[in-house]
N, C-alpha and C positions, 0 to 999 in steps of 0.2 A: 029810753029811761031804764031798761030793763039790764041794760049795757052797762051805766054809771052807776047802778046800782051795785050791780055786779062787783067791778071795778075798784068801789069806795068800801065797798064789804072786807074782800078781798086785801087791798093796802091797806086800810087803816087797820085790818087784824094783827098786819103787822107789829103794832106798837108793843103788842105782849112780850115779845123778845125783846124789847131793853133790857129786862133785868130779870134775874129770877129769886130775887129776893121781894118778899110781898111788900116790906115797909120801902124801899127803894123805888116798889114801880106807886105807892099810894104818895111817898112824896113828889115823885114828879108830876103826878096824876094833882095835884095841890098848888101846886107854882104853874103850870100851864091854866086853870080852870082862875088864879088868882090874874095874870096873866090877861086873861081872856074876861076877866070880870073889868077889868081898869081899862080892857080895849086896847090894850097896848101891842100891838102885831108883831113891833119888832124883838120885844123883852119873851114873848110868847116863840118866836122861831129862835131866839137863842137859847132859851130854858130846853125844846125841844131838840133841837142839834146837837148841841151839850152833850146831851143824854144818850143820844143814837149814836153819834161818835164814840162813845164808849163802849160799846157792843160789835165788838166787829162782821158778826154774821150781817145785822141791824145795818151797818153803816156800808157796807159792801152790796147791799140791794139795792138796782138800781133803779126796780121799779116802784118802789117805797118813796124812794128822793123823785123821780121823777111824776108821780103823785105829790108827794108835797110841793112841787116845784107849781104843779099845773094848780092845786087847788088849795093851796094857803099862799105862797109867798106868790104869784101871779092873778091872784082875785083877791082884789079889796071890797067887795061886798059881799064874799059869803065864806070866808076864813074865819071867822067866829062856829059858822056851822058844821065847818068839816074839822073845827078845832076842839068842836065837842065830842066829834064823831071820835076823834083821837082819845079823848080821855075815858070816853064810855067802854071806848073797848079794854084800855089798860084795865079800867077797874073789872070789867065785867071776866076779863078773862082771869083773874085773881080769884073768881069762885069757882071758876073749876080746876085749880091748882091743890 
């Protein structure tokens, strides 16, 4: 456990680097969370991809994509959780900006 913790800490910190503009990372931080409110997985990894595509640091991590690979787009029971995990940190990392 101590592993995956690790792991999810770690990549999902990632998402701070999409954008360093604060209104850019609280909108996408708003369409993922709407996204994931309607349960829609597929509308939820396009809104997200979208957006990492755009960042080329973001989009050139492989171990970022291969985190989302393992634990959103190849787990249909707990992609909501690691989809919150995604949003917690954009915003949470906007207060120490």
């Amino acid at each position: 456990i101590k592993d995956e913790v690790s792991i999810t800490t770690f990549s999902s910190s990632l998402i701070s680097k999409i954008s360093d503009d604060v209104d850019t990372k609280r909108r996408v931080a708003r369409d993922l969370y709407s996204a994931l409110c309607g349960k829609d997985k597929n509308m939820f990894l396009n809104i997200l991809l979208k957006n990492v595509n755009e960042n080329k640091e973001l989009s050139s991590n492989r171990n970022f994509y291969n985190w989302i690979l393992e634990k959103i787009i190849s787990n249909e029971t707990s992609f909501e959780m690691y989809g919150l995990i995604l949003i917690m940190n954009l915003l949470r990392r906007e207060k120490n900006e």
